[in-house]
C-alpha positions as CSV (number, residue, x, y, z in Angstrom):
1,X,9.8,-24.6,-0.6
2,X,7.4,-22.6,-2.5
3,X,5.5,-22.7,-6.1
4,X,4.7,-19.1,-6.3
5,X,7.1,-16.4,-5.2
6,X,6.2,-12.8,-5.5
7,X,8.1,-9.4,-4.9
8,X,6.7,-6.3,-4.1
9,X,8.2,-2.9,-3.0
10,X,6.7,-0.5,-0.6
11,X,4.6,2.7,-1.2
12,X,7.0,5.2,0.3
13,X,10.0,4.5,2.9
14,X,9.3,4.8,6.2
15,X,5.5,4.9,6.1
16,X,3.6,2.6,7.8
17,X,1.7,1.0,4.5
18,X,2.1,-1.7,2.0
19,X,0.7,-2.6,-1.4
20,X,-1.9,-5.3,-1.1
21,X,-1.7,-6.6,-4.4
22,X,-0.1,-9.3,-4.0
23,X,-1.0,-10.3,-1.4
24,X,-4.4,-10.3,-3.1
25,X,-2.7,-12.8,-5.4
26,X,-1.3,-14.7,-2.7
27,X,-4.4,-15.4,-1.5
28,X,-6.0,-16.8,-4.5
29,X,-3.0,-18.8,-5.2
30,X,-3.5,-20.6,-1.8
31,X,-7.0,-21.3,-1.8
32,X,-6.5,-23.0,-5.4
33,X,-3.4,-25.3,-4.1
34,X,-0.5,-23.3,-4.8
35,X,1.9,-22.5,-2.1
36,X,2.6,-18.7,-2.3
37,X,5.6,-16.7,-0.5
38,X,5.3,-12.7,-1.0
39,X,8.7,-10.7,-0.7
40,X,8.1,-7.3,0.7
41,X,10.2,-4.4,1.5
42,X,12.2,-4.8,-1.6
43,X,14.0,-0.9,-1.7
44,X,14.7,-1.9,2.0
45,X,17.2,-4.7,0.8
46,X,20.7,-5.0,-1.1
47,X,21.0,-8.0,-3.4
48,X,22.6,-10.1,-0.4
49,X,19.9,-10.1,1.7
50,X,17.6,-11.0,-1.2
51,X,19.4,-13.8,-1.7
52,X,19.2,-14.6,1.6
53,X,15.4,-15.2,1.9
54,X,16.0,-16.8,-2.0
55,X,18.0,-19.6,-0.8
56,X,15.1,-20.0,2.0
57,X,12.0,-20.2,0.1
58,X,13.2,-21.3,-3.3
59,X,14.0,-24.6,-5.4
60,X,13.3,-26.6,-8.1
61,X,9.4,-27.3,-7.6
62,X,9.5,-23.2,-7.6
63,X,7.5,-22.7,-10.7
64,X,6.9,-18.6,-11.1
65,X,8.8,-15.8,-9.6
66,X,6.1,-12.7,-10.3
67,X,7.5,-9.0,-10.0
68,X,4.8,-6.4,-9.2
69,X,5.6,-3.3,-11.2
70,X,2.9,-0.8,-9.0
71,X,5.6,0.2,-6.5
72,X,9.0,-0.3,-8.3
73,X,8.7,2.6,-10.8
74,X,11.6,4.1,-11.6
75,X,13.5,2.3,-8.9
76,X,13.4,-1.4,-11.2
77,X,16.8,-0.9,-12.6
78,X,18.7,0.9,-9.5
79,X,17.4,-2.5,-7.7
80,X,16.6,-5.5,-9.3
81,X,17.1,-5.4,-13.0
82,X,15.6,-9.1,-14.4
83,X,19.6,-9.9,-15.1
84,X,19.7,-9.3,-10.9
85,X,17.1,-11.6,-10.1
86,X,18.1,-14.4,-12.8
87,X,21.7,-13.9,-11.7
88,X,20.4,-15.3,-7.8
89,X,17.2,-17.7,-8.8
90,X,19.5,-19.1,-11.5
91,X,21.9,-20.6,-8.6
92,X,18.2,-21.8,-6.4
93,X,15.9,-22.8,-9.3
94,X,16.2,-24.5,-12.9
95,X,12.4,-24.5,-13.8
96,X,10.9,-21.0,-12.6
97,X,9.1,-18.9,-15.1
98,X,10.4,-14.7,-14.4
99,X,7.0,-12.9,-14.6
100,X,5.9,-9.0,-14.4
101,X,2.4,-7.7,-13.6
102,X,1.0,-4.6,-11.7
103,X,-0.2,-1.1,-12.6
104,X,2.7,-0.6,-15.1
105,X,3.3,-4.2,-16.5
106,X,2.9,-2.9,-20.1
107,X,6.2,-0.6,-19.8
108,X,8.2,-3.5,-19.4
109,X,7.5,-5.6,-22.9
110,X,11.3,-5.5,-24.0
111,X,12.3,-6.4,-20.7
112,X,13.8,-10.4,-20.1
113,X,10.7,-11.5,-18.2
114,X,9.3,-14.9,-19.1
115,X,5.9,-13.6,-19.0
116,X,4.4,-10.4,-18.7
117,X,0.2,-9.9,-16.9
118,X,-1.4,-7.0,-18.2
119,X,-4.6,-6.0,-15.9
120,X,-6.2,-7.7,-12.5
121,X,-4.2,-10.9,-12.2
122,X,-6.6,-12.7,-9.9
123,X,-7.7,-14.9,-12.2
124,X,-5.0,-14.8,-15.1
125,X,-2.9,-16.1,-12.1
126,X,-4.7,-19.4,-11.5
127,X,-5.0,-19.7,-15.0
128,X,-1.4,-19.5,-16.3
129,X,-0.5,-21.8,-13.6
130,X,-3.1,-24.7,-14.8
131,X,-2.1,-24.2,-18.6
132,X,1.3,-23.5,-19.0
133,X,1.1,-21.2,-21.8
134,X,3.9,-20.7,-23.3
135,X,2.3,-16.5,-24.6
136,X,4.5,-14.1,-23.2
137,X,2.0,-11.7,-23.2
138,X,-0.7,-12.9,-20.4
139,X,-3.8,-10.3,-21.3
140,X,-7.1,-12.7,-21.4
141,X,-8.4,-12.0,-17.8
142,X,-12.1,-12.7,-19.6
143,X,-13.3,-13.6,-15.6
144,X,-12.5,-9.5,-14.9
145,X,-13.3,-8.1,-18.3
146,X,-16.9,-9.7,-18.4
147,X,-17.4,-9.3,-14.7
148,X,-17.8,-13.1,-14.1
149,X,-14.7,-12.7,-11.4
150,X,-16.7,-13.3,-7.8
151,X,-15.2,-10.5,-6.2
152,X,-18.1,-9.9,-3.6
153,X,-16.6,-12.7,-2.4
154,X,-13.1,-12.3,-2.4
155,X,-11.0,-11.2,0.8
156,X,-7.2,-10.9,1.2
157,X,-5.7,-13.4,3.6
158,X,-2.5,-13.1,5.2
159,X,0.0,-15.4,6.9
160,X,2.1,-15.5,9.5
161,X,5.5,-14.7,6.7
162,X,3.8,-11.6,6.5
163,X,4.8,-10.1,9.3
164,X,2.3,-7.6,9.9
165,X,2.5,-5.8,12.8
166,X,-0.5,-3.8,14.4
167,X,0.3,0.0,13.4
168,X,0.6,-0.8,9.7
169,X,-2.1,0.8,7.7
170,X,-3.8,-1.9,5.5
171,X,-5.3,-1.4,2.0
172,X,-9.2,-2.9,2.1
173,X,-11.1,-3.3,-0.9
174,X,-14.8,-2.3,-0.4
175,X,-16.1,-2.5,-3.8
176,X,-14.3,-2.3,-7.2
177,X,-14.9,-0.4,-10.0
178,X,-15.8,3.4,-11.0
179,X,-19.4,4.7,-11.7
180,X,-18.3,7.9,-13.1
181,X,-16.2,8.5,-16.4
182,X,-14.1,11.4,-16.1
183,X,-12.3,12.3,-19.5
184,X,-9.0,12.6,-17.9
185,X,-8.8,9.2,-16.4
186,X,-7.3,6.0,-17.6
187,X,-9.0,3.4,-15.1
188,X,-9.6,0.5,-16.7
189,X,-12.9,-0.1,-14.8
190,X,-14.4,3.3,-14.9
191,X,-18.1,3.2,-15.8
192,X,-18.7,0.4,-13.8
193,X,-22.0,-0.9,-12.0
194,X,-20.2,-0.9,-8.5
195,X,-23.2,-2.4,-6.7
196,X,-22.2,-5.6,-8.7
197,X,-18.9,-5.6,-7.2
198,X,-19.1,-4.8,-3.4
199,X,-18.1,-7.2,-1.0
200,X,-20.8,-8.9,0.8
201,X,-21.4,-8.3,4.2
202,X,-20.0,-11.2,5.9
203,X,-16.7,-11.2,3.7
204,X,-16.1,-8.1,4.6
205,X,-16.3,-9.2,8.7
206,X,-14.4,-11.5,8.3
207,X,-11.1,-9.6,6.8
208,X,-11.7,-6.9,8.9
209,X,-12.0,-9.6,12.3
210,X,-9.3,-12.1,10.8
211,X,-6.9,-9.1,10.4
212,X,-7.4,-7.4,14.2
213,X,-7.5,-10.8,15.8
214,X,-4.3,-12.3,14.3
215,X,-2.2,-8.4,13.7
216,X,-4.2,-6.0,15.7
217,X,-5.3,-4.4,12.7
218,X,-7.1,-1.5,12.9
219,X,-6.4,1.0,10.5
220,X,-7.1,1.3,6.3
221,X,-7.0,3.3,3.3
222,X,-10.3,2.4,1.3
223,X,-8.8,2.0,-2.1
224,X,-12.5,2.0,-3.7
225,X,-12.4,5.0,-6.5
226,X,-15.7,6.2,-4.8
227,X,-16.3,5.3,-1.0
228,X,-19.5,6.9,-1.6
229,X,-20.4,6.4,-4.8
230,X,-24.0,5.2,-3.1
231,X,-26.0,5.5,0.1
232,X,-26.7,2.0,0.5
233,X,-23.4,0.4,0.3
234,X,-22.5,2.8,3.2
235,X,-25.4,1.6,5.1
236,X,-24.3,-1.8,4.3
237,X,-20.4,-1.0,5.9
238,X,-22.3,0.5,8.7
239,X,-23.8,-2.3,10.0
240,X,-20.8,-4.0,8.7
241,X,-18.7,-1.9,11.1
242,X,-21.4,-1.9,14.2
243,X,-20.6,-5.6,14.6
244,X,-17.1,-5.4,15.3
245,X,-15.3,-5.9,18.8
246,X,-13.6,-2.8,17.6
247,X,-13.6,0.5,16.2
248,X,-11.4,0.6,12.9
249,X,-10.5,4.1,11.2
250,X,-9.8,5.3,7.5
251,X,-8.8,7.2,4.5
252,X,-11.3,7.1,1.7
253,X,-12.1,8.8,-2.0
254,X,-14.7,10.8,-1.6
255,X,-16.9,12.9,-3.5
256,X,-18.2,16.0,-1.8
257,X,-20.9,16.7,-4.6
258,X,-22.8,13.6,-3.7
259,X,-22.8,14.4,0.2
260,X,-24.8,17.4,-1.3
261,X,-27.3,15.2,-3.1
262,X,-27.4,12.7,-0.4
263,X,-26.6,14.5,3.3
264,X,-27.6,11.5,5.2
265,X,-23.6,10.2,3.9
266,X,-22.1,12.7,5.6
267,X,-23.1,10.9,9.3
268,X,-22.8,7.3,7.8
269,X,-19.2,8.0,6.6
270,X,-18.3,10.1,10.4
271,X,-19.7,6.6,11.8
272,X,-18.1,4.1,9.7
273,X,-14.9,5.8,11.0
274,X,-13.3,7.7,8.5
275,X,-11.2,10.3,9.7
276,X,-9.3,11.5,6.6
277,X,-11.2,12.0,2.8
278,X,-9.6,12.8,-0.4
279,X,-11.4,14.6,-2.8
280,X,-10.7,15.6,-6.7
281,X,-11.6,18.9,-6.7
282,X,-9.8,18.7,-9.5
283,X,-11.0,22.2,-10.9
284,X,-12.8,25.7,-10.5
285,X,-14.2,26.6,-13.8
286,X,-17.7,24.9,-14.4
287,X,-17.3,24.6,-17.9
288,X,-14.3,22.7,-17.3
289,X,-16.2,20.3,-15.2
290,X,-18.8,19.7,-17.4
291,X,-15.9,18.6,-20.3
292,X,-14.2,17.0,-17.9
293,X,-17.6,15.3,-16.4
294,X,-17.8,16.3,-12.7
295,X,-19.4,18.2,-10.5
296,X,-19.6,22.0,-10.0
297,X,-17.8,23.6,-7.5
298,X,-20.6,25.0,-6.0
299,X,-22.0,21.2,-5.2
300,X,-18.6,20.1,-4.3
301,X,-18.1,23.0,-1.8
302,X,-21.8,22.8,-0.5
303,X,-20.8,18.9,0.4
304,X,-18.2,19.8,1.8
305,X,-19.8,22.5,4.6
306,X,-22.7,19.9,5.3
307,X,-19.7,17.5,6.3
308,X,-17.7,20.0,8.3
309,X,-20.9,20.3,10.4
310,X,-21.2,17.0,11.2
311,X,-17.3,16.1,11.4
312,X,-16.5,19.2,12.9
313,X,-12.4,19.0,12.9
314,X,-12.4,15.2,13.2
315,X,-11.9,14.3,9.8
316,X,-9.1,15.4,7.8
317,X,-10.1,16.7,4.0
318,X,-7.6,16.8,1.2
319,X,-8.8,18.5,-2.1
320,X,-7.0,17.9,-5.5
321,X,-6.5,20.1,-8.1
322,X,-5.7,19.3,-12.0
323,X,-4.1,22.3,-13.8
324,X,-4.5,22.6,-17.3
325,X,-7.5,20.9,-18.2
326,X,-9.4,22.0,-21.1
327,X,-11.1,24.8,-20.7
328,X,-8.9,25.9,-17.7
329,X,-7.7,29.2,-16.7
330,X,-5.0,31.2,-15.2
331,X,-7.6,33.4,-13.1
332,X,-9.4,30.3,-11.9
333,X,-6.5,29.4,-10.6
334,X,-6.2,33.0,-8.6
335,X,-9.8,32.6,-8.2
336,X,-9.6,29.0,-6.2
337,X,-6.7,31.1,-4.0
338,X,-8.4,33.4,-3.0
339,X,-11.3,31.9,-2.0
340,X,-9.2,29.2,-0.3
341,X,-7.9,31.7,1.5
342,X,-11.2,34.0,2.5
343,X,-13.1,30.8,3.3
344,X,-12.0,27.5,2.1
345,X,-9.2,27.0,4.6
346,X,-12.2,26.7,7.1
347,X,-13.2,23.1,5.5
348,X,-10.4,22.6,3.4
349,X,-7.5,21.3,5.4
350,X,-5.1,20.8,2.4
351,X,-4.9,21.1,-1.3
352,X,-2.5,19.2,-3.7
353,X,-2.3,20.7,-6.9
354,X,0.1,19.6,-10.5
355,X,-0.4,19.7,-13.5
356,X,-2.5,17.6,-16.0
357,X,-0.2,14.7,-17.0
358,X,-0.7,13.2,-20.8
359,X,0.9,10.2,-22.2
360,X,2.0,10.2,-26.4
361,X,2.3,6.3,-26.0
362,X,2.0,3.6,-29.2
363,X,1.2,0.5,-26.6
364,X,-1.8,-1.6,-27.1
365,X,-2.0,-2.9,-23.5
366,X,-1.5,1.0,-21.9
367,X,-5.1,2.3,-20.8
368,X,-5.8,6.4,-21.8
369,X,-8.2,8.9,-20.7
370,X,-10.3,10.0,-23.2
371,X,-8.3,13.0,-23.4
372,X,-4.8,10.9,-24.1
373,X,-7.4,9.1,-26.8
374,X,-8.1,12.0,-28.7
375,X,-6.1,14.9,-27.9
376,X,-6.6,17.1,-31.0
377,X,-10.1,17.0,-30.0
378,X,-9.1,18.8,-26.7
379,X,-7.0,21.0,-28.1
380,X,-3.8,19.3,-27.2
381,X,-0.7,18.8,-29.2
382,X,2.4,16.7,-27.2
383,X,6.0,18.2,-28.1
384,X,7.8,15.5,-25.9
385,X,7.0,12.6,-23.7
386,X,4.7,14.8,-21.2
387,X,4.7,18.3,-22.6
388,X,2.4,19.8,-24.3
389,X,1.0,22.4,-25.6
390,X,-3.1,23.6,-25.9
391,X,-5.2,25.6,-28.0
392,X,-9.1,25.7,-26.3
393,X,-10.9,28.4,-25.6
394,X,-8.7,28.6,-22.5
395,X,-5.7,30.2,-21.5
396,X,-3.4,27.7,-19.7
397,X,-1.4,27.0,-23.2
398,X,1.5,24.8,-21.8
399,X,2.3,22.2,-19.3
400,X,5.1,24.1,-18.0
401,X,2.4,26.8,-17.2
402,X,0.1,24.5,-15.3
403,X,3.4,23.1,-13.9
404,X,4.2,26.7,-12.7
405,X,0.3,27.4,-11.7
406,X,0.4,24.1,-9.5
407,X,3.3,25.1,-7.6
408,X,1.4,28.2,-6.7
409,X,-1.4,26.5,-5.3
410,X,0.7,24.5,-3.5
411,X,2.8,27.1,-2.3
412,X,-0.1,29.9,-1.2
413,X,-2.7,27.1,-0.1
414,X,-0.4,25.8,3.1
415,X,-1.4,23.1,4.6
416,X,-2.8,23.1,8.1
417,X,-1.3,21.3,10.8
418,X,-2.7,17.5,10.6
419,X,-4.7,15.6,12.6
420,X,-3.7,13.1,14.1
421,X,-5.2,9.6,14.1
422,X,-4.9,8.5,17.9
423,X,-1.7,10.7,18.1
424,X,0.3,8.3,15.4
425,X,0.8,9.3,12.3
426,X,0.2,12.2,10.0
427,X,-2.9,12.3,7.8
428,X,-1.1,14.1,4.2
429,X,-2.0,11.2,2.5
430,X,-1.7,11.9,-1.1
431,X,-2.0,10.4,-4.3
432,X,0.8,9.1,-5.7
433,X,-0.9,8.5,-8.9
434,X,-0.8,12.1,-10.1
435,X,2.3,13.7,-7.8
436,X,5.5,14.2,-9.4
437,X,7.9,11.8,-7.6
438,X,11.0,13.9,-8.2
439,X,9.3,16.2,-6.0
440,X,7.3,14.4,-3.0
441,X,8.0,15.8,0.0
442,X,9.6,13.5,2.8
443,X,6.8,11.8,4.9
444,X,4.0,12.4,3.0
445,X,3.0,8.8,2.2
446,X,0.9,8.1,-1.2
447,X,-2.3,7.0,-1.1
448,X,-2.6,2.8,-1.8
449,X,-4.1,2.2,-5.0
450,X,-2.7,-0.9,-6.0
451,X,-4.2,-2.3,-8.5
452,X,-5.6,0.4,-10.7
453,X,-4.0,1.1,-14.1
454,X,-3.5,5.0,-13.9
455,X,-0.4,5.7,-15.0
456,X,0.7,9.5,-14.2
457,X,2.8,8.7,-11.6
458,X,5.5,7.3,-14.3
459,X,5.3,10.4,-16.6
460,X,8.5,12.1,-14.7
């Protein structure tokens, strides 16, 4: 049987893509002397067959049962409330600990769990383990906070129980970290000296060798914040990439602007192989990037034609747009249509567009944008759990006019038929950090992010 046993839930049914999180976990678990058993799949399973692989992989020496909340959501009490899981380790195990970590851990501190992580677990993990701390709030990851974690070299691992199969589309880790501090995001790790925490060379290899060579691996979503957040960690995954067997491809966060200050980027991404970018666009009033600390459109767009050159119709380029944010308009919106139509269309192959999301929250262990921080400031006022109202020099004054103003751009801005990668699968992959779940459309898989701490995905 197993020490460690931790469940995880899938991204979006019937997409071919899982949460590495914990299998990130996993990993660290086994190379410190832990036996580790990762349950996937879980809104594919009724409590029966949960208790199935229970009775298989758990028993007395089972010390922690770990719940990852990224990919449960609003799910968590339609399918395993912690009375469900007790109810079945109860009859298996008399000396597990029920824990809870993940993106959303902090929503869960009235919940029956044991022991609840709150950030990057990597280390907290190990730690826990070797001190058996009786704190039911686990928050003193110092290895992450004070950068002493080794992640350049850190790889995920996985085993045989996995069951990976060769079409699957893998989460990879590149780097970790934000440079940039935009005021509307609540990244825990924004502002962050990334060239401290890339992978090195070698690591890198060898996941990407280890995971074609055992699964066939071949395909990824770069869950950096900023694939190209500098020219010489894409040289680095170049080289990285020349010395494979194979040729992988992937999804990656880019920003368009910096292709305009660096064009060499925009031939070292086409050759590391990435075939579908997302990009926040996230506006098209300049004084609303400036408050909001991005780009101007004129940069962005200017990126974006230097890549279309180069990538021609090969790479598939999703633009996000944020409506509502301060200084924001009603005829910027119109504006952005219309040019989307005249011209855009031509090197914009879809846009996703909703509305700015803000959090009234009283929780110590919830990150906020700098806008969540000091709303007032911005001109905001909350008059329930996501609405609110604004007063800037703008004229977007509600969130049920951005709402409205999103559907618009979603509606008139119609998505082009996709690529393809090698004839498979659709590339509409969107982020499922800032789309409202009530309203995702059927197969149009989310984006994996798993570890990061933003948090609009739970406002609905």
């Amino acid at each position: 049987m197993y020490d460690v046993i931790l469940f995880n839930n899938i991204p979006v049914i019937g997409e071919l893509s899982r949460g590495i999180g914990v299998y990130r976990l996993a990993t660290e678990l086994r190379k410190n002397g832990y036996s580790a058993f990762v349950i996937d799949y879980a809104s594919l399973m009724n409590i029966e067959q949960f208790e199935k692989i229970i009775s298989k992989v758990v028993d007395n020496n089972t010390v922690m049962f770990g719940v990852s909340s990224t990919w449960f959501g609003f799910q968590r009490d339609q399918l395993f409330s912690t009375s469900k899981l007790r109810s079945v380790l109860d009859k298996y195990s008399n000396s597990y600990k029920l824990t809870i970590g993940g993106a959303f851990s902090y929503e869960f501190l009235d919940d029956d769990y044991d022991h609840i992580f709150i950030g990057h677990s990597e280390n907290q993990i190990i730690d826990f383990l070797n001190s058996n701390s009786c704190q039911k709030i686990i928050d003193w990851d110092k290895k992450a906070n004070e950068g002493k974690f080794d992640f350049n070299n850190s790889l995920t691992q996985f085993v045989n129980t996995d069951v990976l199969h060769s079409d699957e589309i893998l989460g990879l880790e590149t780097s970790r970290g934000c440079i940039f501090n935009c005021t509307f995001c609540n990244y825990p790790h924004k502002g962050q000296n990334t060239r401290d925490f890339m992978k090195y060379e070698d690591v890198l290899y060898q996941e990407l060798m280890d995971n074609y060579n055992k699964y066939g691996i071949t395909r990824y979503s770069i869950i950096d914040d900023t694939f190209n957040d500098y020219t010489d960690k894409l040289v680095k995954i170049k080289t990285v990439i020349d010395r494979l067997p194979f040729r992988p491809t992937f999804w990656a966060y880019l920003r368009f602007d910096l292709i305009d200050a660096h064009p060499e980027q925009a031939q070292l991404i086409y050759d590391i192989g990435v075939r579908a970018a997302m990009h926040g666009l996230e506006t098209w009033n300049d004084e609303t990037s400036k408050v909001i600390k991005k780009g101007s459109r004129q940069r962005k767009i200017n990126g974006m034609k230097i890549a279309k050159k180069i990538w021609n119709n090969d790479v598939f380029i999703n633009c996000f747009y944020i409506v509502g944010l301060p200084k924001d308009n009603v005829e910027d919106v119109y504006d952005f249509v219309s040019f989307w139509k005249e011209e855009g269309y031509k090197f914009i192959d879809s846009v996703t567009a909703f509305p700015l999301y803000l959090r009234d929250l009283n929780n110590k262990y919830a990150i906020l944008s700098d806008i969540e921080k000091n709303k007032q400031d911005y001109g905001y006022a909350m008059i329930g759990p996501k609405d609110w109202l604004r007063n800037d020099e703008g004229n977007i004054t509600s969130f049920k006019q951005a709402l409205e103003l999103a559907s618009f751009i979603n509606d008139s801005c119609k998505k082009k038929e996709s690529n393809k990668i090698k004839g498979e699968l659709d590339v509409y992959y969107i982020d499922y950090l800032c789309v409202d779940k009530l309203h995702r459309k059927k197969n149009i898989a989310p984006q994996l992010i798993q570890t990061h701490e933003y948090n609009q995905s739970q406002l609905n």
